[in-house]
N, C-alpha and C positions, 0 to 999 in steps of 0.2 A: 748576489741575487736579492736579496733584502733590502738592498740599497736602492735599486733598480726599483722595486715592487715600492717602498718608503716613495722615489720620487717621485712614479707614475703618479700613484694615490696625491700626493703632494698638489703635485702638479693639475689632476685633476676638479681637486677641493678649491682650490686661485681661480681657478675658471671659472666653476660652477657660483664664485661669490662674486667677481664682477660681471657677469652676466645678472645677477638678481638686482643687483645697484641701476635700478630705472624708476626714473621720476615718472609720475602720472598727471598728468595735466587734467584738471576738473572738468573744467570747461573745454576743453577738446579732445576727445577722444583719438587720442595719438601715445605711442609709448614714445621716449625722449631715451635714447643710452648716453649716461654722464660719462660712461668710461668707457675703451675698448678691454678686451682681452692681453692681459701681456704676455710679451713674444717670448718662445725659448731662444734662452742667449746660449751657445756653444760655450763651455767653460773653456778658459784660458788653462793649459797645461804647460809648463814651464821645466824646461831640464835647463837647470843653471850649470852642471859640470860640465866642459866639453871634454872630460876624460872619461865619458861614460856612452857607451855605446849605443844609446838609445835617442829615438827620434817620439815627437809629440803629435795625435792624431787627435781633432774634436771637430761634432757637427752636432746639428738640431736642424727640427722637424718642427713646424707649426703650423698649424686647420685652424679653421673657426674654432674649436671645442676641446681640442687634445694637442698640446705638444711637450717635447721632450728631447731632452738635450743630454750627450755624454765625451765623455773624454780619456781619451787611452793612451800608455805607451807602448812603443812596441821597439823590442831589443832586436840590433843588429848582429847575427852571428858572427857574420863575414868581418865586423869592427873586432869582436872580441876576440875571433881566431889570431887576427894580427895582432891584436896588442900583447897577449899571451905569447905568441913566437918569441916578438922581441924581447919580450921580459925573461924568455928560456935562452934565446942567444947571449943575451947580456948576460947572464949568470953561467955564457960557456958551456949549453948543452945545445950542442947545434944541431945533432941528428937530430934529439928532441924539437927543436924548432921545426927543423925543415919538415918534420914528419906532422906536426898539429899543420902549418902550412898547408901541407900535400894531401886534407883531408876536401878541400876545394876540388870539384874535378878539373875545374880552368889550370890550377897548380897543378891538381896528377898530370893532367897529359904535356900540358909543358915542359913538364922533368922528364917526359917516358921520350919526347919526342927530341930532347935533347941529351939524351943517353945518359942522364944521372938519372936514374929511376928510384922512386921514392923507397924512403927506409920503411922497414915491414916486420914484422914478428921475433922481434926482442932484438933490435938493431942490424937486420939484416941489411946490406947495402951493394951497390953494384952489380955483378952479375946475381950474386947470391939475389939479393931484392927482384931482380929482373927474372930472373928460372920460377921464384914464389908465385910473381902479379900472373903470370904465364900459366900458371899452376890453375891458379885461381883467380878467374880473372870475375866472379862472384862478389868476391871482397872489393875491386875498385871503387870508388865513391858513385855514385851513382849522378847521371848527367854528363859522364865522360864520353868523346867520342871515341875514344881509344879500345875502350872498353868493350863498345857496339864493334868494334872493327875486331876485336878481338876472339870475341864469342862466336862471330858471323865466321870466321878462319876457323874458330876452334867445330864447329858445326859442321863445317864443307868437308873438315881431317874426317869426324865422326862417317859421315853419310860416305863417305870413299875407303873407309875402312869395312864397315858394313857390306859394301856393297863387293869389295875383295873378298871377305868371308862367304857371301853366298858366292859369287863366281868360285871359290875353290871348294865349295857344294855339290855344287854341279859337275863341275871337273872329277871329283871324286866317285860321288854316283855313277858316272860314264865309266870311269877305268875299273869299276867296281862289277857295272852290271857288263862289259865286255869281255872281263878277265884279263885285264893286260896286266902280266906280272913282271917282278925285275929278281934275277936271280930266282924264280921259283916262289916271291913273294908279293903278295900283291901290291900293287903301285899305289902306295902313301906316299906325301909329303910328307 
């Protein structure tokens, strides 16, 4: 932030000094600018690794009066998820792989949809994994459509469950307020 606030100010004081750089002609009441304003140049941002996950982002802004230039990187998760798998497959932990992998939802549902369901709460796998994501299907990565599908099933179970509860309510009330008894007791499920 102080860098930023450093350049503004910077950046401002450049302007304000070739703007005052004007000749005056005696004899002719004209002002003459020897200079213009110089332009914010976008700095050059450079990622020399290509083993590093990140990409280079730079722009600038310039008015008559004010401008201002910056430059950012910004790290790719999705690069480092992968590079991290293979570095845990090559060292022969594959559920570990598969599982940093399977934190992508494009990877969760592809593994759900092709019945190897992603590893879960301290190496669970297969069905085990599969009864878990089922469990909870909260935990999925979020942006799965599996997941959307999942909850909307688990919802519809909810609301037909509910709604069996009051229908045997009601049922109950009735054989309750009529007296229909079995044996001499009254008629409970």
């Amino acid at each position: 932030m102080k860098n930023i606030v450093f350049l503004v100010f910077f950046s401002i004081l450049i302007i304000f000094s070739y703007s005052i750089q004007a000749d005056t002609n005696s004899t002719v009441s004209s002002t003459v600018v020897t200079s213009t304003p110089s332009t914010a140049n976008a700095p050059s941002v450079v990622v020399n690794n290509s083993d590093v996950c990140k990409t280079a982002a730079s722009g600038s802004v310039q008015t008559q009066i004010f401008g201002i230039a910056s430059g950012v990187t910004i790290t790719d998760e999705n690069c480092e998820r992968i590079k991290l798998s293979r570095q845990l497959y090559a060292m022969g932990m594959k559920v570990a792989a598969v599982t940093l992998v399977s934190q992508d939802p494009r990877v969760w549902d592809a593994l759900y949809e092709a019945g190897t369901f992603a590893p879960v709460d301290g190496g669970k796998i297969g069905n085990e994994a599969k009864e878990f994501w089922l469990a909870n299907p909260e935990l999925i990565p979020d942006g799965s459509k599996v997941k959307e599908r999942i909850l909307k099933e688990k919802k519809i179970t909810e609301i037909k469950e509910s709604n069996n509860d009051f229908q045997k309510f009601i049922f109950y009330g009735m054989a309750l307020y009529t007296g229909v008894t079995v044996f001499g007791v009254p008629f409970i499920f």
